[in-house]
GULOPA-785785 format. One record per residue (C-alpha): residue in one letter; x negated, y negated, z negated. Coordinates in nm, 3 decimals. Example, Ala and Ser with C-alpha at 12.3 -4.5 7.8 and 13.67 -1.06 7.14 Angstrom:
BEGIN
<rec><residuo>A</residuo><px>-1.230</px><py>0.450</py><pz>-0.780</pz></rec>
<rec><residuo>S</residuo><px>-1.367</px><py>0.106</py><pz>-0.714</pz></rec>
END
This chain:
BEGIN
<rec><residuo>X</residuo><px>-1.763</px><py>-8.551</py><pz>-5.668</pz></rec>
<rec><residuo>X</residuo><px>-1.634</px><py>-8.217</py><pz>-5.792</pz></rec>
<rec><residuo>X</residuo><px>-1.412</px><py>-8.388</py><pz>-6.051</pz></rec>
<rec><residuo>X</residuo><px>-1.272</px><py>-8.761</py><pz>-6.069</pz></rec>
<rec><residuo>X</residuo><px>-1.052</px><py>-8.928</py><pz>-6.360</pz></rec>
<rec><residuo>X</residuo><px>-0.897</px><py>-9.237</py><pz>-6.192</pz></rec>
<rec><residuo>X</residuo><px>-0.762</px><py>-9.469</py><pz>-6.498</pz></rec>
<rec><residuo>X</residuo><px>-0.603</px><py>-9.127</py><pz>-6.633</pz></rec>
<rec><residuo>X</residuo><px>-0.383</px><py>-9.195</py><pz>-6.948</pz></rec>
<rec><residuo>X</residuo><px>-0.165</px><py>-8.990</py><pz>-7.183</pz></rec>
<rec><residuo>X</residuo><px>0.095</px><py>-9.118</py><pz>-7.386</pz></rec>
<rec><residuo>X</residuo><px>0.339</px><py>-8.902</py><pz>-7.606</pz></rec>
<rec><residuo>X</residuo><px>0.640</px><py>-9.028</py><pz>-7.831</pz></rec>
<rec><residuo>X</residuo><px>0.733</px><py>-8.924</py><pz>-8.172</pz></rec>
<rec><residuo>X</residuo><px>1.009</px><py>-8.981</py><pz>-8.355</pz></rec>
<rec><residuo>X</residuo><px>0.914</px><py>-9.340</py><pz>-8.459</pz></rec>
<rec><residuo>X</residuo><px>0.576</px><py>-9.461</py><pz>-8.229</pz></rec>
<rec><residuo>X</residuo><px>0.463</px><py>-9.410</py><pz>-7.886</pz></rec>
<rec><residuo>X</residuo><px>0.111</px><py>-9.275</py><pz>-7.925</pz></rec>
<rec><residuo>X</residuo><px>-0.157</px><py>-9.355</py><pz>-7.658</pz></rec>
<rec><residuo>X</residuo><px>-0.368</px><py>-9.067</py><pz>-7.709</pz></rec>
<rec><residuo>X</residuo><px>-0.602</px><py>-9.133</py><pz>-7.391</pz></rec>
<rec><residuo>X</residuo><px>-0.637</px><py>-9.504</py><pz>-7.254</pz></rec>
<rec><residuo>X</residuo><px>-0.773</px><py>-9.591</py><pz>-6.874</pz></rec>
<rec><residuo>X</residuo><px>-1.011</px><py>-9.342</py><pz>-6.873</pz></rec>
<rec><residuo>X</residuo><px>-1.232</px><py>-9.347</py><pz>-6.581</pz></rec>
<rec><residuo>X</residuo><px>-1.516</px><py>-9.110</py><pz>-6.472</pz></rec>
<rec><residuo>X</residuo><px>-1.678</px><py>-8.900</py><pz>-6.212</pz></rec>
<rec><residuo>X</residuo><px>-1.832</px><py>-8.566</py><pz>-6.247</pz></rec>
<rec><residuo>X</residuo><px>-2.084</px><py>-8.389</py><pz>-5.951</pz></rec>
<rec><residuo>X</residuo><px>-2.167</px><py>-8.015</py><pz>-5.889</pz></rec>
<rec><residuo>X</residuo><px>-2.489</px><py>-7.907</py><pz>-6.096</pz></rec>
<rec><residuo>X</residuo><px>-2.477</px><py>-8.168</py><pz>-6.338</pz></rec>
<rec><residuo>X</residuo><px>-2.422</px><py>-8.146</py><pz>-6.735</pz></rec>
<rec><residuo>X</residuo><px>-2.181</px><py>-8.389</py><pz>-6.896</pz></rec>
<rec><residuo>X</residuo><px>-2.156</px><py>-8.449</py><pz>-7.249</pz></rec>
<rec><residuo>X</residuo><px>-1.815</px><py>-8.579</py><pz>-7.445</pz></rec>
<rec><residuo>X</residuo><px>-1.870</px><py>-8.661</py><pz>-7.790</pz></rec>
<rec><residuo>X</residuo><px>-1.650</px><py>-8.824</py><pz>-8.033</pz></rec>
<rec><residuo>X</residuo><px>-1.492</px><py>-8.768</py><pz>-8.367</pz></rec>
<rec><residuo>X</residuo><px>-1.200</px><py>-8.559</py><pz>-8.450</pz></rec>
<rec><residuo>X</residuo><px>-0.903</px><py>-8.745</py><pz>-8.323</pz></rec>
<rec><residuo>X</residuo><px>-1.049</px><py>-8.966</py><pz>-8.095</pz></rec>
<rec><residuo>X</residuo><px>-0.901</px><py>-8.802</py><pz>-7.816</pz></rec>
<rec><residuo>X</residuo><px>-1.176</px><py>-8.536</py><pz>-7.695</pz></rec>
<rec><residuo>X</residuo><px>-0.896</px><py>-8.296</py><pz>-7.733</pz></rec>
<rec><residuo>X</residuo><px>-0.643</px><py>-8.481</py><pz>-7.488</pz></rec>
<rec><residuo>X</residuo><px>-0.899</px><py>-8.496</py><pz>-7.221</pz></rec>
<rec><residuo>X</residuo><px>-0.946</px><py>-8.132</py><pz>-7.233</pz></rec>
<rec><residuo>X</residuo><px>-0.653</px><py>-8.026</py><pz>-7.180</pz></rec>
<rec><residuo>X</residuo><px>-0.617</px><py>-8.283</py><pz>-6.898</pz></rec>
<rec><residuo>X</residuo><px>-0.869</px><py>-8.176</py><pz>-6.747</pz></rec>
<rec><residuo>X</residuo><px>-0.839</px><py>-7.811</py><pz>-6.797</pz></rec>
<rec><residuo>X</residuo><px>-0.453</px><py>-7.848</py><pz>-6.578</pz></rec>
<rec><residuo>X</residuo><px>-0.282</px><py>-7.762</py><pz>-6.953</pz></rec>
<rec><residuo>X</residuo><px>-0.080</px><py>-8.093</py><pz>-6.884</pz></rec>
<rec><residuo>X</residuo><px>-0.047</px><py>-8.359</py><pz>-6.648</pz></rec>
<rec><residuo>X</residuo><px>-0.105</px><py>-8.756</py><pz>-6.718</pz></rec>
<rec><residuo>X</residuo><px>0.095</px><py>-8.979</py><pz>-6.765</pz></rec>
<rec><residuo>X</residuo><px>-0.094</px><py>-9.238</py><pz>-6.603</pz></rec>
<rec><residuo>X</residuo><px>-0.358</px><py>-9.220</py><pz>-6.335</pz></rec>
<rec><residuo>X</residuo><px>-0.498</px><py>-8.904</py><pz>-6.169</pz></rec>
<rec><residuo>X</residuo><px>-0.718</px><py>-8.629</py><pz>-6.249</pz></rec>
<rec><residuo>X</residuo><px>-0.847</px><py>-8.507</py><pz>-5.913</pz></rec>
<rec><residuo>X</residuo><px>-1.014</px><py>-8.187</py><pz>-5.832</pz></rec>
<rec><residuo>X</residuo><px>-1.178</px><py>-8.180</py><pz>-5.516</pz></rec>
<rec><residuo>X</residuo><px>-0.980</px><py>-8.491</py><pz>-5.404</pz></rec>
<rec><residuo>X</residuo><px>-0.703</px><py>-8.325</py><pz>-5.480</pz></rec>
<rec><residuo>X</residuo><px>-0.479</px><py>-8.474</py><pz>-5.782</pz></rec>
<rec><residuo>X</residuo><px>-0.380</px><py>-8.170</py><pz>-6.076</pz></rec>
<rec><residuo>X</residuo><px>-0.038</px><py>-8.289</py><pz>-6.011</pz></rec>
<rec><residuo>X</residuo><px>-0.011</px><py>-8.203</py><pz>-5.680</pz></rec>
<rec><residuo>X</residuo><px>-0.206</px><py>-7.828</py><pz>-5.750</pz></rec>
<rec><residuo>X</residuo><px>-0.028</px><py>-7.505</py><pz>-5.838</pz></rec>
<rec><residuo>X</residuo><px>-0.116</px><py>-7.544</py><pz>-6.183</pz></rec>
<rec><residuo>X</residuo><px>-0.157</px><py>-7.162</py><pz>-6.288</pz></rec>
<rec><residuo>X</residuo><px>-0.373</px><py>-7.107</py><pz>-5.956</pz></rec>
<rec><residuo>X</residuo><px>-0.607</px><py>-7.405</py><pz>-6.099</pz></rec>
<rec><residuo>X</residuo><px>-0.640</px><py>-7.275</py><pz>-6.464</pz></rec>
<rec><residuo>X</residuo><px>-0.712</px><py>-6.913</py><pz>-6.289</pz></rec>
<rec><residuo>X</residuo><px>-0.941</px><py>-6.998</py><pz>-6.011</pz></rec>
<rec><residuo>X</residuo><px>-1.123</px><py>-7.323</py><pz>-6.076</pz></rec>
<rec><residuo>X</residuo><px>-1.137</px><py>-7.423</py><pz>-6.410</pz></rec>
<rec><residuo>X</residuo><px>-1.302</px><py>-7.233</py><pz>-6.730</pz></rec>
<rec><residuo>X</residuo><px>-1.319</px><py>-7.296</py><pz>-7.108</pz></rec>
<rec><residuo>X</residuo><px>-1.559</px><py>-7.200</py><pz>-7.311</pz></rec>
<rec><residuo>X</residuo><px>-1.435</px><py>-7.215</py><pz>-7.683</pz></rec>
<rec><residuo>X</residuo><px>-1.643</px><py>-7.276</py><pz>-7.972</pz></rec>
<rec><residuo>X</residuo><px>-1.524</px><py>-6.924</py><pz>-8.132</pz></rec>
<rec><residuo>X</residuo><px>-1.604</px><py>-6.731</py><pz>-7.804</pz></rec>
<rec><residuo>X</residuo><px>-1.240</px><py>-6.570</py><pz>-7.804</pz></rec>
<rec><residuo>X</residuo><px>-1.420</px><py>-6.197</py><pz>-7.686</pz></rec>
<rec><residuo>X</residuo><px>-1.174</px><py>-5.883</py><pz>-7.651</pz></rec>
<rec><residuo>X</residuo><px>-1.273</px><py>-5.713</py><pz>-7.991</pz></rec>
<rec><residuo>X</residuo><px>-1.194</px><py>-5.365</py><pz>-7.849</pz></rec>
<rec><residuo>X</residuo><px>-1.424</px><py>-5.399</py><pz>-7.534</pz></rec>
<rec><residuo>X</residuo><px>-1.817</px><py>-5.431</py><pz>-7.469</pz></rec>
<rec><residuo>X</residuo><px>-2.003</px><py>-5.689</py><pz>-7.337</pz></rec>
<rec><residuo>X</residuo><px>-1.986</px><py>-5.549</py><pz>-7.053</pz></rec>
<rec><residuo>X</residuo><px>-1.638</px><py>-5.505</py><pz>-7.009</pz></rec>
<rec><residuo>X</residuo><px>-1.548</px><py>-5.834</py><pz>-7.178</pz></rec>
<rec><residuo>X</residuo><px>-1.706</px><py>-6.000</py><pz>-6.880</pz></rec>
<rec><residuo>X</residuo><px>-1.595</px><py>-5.718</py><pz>-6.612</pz></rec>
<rec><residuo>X</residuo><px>-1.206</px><py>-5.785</py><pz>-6.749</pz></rec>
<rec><residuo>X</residuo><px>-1.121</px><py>-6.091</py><pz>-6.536</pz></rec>
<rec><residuo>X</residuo><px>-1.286</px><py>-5.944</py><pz>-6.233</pz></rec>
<rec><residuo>X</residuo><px>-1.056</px><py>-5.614</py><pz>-6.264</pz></rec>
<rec><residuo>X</residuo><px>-0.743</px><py>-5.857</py><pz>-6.305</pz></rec>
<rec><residuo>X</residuo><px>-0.833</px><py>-6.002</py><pz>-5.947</pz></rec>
<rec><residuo>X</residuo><px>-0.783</px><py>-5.669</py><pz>-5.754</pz></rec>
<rec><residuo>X</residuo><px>-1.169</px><py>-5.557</py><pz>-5.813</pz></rec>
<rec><residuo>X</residuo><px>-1.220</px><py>-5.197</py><pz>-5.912</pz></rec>
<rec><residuo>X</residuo><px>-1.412</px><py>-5.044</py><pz>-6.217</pz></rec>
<rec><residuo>X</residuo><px>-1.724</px><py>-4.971</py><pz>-6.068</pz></rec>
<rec><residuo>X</residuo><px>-1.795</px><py>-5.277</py><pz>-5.839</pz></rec>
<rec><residuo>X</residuo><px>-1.619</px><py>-5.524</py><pz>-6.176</pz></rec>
<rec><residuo>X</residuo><px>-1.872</px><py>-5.415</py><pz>-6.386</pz></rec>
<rec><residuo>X</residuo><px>-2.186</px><py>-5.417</py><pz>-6.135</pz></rec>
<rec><residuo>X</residuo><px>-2.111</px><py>-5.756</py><pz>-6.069</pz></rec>
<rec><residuo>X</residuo><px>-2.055</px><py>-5.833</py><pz>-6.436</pz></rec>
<rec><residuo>X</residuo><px>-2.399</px><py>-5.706</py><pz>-6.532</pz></rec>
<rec><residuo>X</residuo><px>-2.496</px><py>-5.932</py><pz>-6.295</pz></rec>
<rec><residuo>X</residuo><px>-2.346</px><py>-6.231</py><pz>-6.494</pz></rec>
<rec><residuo>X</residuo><px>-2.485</px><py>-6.065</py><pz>-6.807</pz></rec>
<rec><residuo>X</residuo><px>-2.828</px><py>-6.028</py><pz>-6.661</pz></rec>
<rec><residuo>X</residuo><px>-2.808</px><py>-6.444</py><pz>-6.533</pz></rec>
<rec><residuo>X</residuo><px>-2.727</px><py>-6.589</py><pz>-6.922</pz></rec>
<rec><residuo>X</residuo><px>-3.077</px><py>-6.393</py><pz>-7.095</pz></rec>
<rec><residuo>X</residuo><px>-2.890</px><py>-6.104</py><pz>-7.209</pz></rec>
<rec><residuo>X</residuo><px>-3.108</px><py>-5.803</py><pz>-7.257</pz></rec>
<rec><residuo>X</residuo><px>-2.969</px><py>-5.464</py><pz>-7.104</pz></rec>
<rec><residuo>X</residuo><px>-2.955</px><py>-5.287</py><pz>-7.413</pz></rec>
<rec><residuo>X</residuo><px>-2.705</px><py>-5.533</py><pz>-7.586</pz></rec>
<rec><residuo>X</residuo><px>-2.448</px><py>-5.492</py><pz>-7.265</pz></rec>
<rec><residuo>X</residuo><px>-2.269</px><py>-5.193</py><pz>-7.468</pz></rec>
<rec><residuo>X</residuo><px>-2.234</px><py>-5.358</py><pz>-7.795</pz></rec>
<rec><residuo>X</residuo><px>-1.889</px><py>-5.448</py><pz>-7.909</pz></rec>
<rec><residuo>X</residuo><px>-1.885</px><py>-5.843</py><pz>-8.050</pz></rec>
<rec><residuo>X</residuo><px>-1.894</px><py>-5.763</py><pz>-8.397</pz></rec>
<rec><residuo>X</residuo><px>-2.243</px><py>-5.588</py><pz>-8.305</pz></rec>
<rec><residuo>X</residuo><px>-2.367</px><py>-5.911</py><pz>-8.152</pz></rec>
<rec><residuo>X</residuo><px>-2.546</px><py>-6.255</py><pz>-8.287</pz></rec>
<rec><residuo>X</residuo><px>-2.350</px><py>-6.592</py><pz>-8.261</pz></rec>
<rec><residuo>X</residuo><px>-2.575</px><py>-6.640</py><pz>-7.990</pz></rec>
<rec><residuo>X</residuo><px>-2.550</px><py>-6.389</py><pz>-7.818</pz></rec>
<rec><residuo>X</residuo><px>-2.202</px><py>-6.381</py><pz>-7.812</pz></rec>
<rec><residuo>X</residuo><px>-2.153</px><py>-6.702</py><pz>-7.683</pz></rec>
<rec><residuo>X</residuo><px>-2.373</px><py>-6.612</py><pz>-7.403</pz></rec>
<rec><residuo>X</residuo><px>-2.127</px><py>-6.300</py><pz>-7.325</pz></rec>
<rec><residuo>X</residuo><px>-1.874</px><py>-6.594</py><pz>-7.315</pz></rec>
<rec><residuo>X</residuo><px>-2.046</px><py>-6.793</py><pz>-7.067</pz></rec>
<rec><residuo>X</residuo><px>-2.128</px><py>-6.501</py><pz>-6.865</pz></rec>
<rec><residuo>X</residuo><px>-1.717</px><py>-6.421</py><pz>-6.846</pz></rec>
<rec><residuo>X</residuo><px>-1.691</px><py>-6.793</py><pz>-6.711</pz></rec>
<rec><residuo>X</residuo><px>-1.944</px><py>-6.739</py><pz>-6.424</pz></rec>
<rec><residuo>X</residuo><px>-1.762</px><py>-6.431</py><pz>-6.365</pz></rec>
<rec><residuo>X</residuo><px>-1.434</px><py>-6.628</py><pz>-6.250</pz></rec>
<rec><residuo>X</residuo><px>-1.590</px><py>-6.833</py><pz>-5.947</pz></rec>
<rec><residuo>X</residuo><px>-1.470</px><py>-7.142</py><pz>-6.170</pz></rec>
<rec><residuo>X</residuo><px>-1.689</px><py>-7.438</py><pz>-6.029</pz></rec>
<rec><residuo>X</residuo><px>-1.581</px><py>-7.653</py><pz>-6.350</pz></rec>
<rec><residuo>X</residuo><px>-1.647</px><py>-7.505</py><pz>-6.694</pz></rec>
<rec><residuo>X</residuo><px>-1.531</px><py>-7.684</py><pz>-6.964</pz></rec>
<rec><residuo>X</residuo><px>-1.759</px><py>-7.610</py><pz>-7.300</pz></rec>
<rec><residuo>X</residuo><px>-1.518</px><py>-7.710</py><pz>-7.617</pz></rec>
<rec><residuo>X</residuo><px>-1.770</px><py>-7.754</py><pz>-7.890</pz></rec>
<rec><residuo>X</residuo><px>-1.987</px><py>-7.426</py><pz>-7.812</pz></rec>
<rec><residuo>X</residuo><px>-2.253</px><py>-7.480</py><pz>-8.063</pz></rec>
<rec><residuo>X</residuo><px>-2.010</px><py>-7.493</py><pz>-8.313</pz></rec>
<rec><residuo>X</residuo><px>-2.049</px><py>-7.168</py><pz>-8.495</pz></rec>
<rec><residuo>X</residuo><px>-2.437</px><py>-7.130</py><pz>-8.435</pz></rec>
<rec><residuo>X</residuo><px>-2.723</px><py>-7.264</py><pz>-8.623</pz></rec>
<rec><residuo>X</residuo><px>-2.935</px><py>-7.541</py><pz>-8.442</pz></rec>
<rec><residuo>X</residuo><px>-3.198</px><py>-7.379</py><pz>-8.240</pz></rec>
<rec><residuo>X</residuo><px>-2.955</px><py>-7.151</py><pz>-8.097</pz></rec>
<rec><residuo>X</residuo><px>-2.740</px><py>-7.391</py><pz>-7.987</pz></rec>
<rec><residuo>X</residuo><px>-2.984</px><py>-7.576</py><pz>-7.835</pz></rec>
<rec><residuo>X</residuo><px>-3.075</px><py>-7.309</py><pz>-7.643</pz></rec>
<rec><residuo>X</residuo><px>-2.729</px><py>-7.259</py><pz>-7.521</pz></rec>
<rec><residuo>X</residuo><px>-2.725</px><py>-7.565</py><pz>-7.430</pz></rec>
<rec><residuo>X</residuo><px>-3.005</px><py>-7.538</py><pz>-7.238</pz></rec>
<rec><residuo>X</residuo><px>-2.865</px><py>-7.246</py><pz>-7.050</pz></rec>
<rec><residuo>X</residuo><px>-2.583</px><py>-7.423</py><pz>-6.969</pz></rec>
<rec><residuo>X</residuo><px>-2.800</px><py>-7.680</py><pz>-6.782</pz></rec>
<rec><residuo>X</residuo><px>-2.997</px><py>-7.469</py><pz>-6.646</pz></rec>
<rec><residuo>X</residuo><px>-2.689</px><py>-7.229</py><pz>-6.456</pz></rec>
<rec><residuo>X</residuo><px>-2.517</px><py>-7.602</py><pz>-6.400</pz></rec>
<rec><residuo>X</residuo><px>-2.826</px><py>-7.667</py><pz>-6.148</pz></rec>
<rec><residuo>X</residuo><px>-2.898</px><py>-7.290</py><pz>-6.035</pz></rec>
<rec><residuo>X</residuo><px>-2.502</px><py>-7.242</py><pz>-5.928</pz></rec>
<rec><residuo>X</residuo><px>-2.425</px><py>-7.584</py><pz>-5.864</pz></rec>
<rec><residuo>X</residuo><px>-2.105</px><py>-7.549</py><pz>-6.093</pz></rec>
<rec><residuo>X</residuo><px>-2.025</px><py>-7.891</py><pz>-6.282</pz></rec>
<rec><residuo>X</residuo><px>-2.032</px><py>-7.822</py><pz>-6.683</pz></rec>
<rec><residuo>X</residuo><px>-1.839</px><py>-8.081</py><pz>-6.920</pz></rec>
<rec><residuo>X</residuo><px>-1.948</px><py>-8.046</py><pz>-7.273</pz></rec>
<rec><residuo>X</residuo><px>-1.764</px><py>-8.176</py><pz>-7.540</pz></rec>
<rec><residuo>X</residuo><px>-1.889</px><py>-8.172</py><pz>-7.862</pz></rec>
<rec><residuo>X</residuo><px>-1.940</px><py>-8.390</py><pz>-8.197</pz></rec>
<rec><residuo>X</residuo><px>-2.311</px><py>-8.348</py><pz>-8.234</pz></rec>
<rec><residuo>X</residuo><px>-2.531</px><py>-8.602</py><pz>-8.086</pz></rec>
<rec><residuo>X</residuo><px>-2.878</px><py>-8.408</py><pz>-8.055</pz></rec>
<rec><residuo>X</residuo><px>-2.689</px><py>-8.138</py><pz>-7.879</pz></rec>
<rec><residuo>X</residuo><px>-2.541</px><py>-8.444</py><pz>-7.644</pz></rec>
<rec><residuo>X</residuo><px>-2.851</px><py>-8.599</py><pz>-7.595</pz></rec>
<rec><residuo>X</residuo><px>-2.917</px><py>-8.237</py><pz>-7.379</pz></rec>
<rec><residuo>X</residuo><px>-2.688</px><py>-8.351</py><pz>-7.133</pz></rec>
<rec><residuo>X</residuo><px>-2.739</px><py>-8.545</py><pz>-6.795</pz></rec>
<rec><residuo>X</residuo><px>-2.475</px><py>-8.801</py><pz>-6.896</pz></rec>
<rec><residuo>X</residuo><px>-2.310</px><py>-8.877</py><pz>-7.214</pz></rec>
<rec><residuo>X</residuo><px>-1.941</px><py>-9.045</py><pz>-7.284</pz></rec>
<rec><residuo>X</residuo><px>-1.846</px><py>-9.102</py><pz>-7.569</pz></rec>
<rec><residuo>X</residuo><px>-1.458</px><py>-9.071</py><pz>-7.663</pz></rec>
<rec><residuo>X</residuo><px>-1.339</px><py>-9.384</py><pz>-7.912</pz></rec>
<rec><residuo>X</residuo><px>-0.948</px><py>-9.411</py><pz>-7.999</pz></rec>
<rec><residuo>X</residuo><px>-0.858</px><py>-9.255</py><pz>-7.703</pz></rec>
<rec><residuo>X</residuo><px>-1.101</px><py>-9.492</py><pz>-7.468</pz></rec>
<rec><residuo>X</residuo><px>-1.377</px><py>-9.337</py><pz>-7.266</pz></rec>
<rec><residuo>X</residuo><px>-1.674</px><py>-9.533</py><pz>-7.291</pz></rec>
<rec><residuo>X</residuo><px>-2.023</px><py>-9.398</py><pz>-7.060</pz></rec>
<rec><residuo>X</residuo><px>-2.364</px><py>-9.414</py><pz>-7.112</pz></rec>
<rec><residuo>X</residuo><px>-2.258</px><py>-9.553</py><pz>-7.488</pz></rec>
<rec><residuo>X</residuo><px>-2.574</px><py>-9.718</py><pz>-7.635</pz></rec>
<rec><residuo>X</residuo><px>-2.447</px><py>-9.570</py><pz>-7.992</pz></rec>
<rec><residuo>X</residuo><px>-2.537</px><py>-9.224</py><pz>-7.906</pz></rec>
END
């Protein structure tokens, strides 16, 4: 398994309460499979994002990455090199292209401008993108279309883990569903392990396996869904 929670937990204190924001939660994630989170707002979806994403550590339990626990990992090395989020409102450079939105973190690694941008077309080319749309700014681009620039930057990294936070959010249904479906599909071309978390259930129902997140317990496979 790419990605194992073993009885991870996350408690924080205010002033008055100790809050147990995650509870136990258990689960195992493989290479080229799509996972679905769902849950309401507050429920804890949050937590386990950022747990999983290396932005903190547990308090209880493990979150291991190839066998290897996040605690013992040079954090900023996992964040850069194995992990990417996808964010519901894309979070493009305005200033830069398609292109060089997705040619950016390539250039950061050492690559130069011509070979950072050949492979980024490359990227482009894998999400549906048509050629023509590569030199648009965002602002120039659909929701959709967008979001695929987005998902193209992710595959740009190398990340074998890409963490979706609520990508359909700002797009009607039938494109998200189609994102959605492009996110399954690259999960099983690259073999890359894609977590989606989200609060809509026909866009969960996509996935290959569904949790659902309840007052900070994990359930799988929930019935309810």
């Amino acid at each position: 398994m790419l990605l194992e929670l073993d009885h991870v937990a996350y408690t924080y204190t205010t002033r008055s309460q100790s809050v147990a924001a995650l509870k136990d939660a258990t689960a195992s994630f493989a290479a080229g499979g799509l996972y679905a989170i769902i849950g309401k707002s507050g429920s804890g979806k949050s937590t386990l994002l950022s747990l999983i994403a290396g932005l903190m550590l547990p308090t209880g339990g493990e979150v291991r990455y190839d066998n290897v626990a996040t605690r013992a990992m040079d954090l900023n090395r996992y964040r850069r090199d194995m992990v990417t989020v996808i964010y519901q409102s894309f979070n493009l450079f305005p200033l830069l292209t398609a292109l060089e939105n997705v040619a950016y973190p390539l250039e950061l690694t050492g690559l130069k401008a011509a070979p950072a941008r050949a492979e980024a077309a490359r990227h482009i080319a894998s999400v549906g993108l048509a050629e023509d749309l590569h030199r648009r700014f965002p602002d120039q681009l659909s929701g959709g279309e967008r979001q695929r620039v987005a998902i193209a930057r992710a595959l740009a990294t190398g990340s074998r883990l890409i963490l979706a936070d609520e990508p359909t959010g700002n797009l009607d249904e039938a494109t998200g569903a189609v994102v959605v479906d492009l996110l399954a599909d690259l999960a099983r071309r690259q073999q890359v392990t894609v977590i989606l978390v989200t609060h809509d259930r026909d866009i969960a129902r996509q996935a290959d396996e569904i949790y659902r997140m309840r007052d900070g317990v994990l359930l799988r496979n929930d019935p309810a869904v």
